[in-house]
Phi, psi and omega in degrees: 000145183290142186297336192276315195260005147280333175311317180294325147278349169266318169292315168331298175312321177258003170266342157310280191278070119272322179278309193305318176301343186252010194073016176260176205231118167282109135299312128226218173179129193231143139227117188229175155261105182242166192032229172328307165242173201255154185242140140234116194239122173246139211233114177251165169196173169190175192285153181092341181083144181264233201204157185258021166284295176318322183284345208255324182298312204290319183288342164280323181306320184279330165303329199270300183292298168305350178285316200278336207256297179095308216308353161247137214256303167351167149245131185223195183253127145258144168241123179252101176221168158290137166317328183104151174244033126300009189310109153331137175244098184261351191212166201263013137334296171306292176317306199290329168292000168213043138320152174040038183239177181262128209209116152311119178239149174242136179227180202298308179254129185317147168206101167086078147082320194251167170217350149212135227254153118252103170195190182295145199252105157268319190215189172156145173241157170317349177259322206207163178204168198199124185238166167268118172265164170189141177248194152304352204220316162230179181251117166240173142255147172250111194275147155228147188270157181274007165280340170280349176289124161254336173211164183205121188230157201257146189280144161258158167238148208225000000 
């Protein structure tokens, strides 16, 4: 296992009953690198969205449980926030909860020309996820496989 996805399951683990004590939901967790610095970003929600008191409580207890724990050898940032509502669909949680919702898909390599999809999430397997497309003229589904996805995000409408 990668030094960034034991950081990632080891803060999960002590980021748990922290979010429960505090009534929220772990959505994810990154420790990622951007320039310079290292991010460890925990993404909490519950239904209704959280606040930015719930963001504030879960970030000091868990500052605190990791100041004690130690276990990342970086110097990083931590961050606590709402997914946001364009939130990345990284697991298949994610995918079930926004069956039949509208979804940005980005994928690593053009198909047919594009590299970015829109539509309705009808399904997904551990392999492909499938959306319903429409143009002016059909309805099709486009099945894609998910080793070709790089990212998949809930659509915004403005």
């Amino acid at each position: 296992m990668a030094k960034r996805e034991s950081y990632e399951e080891r803060t999960e683990k002590l980021l748990l009953p922290v979010a429960q004590k505090n009534g929220v939901e772990i959505y994810d967790v990154e420790y990622v690198k951007e320039g310079a610095d290292w991010y460890l970003r925990c993404f909490i929600d519950k239904e209704g969205g959280v606040s930015i008191d719930h963001c504030e409580a879960v970030s000091r207890e868990l500052s605190d449980l990791l100041d004690a724990e130690d276990f990342i050898e970086d110097a990083y940032i931590l961050e606590v926030s709402s997914p946001g509502l364009g939130r990345q669909l990284k697991k298949d949680k994610h995918l079930e909860k926004s069956l039949l919702q509208e979804v940005d898909v980005k994928t690593y390599k053009p198909i047919d020309g594009c590299k970015d999809f829109t539509g309705i999430l009808k399904a997904f397997d551990k392999d492909t996820i499938t959306l319903v497309m429409s143009d002016d003229k059909e309805i099709e589904d486009k099945v894609f496989n998910r080793k070709e996805i790089a990212t998949i995000k809930l659509a915004l409408d403005f």
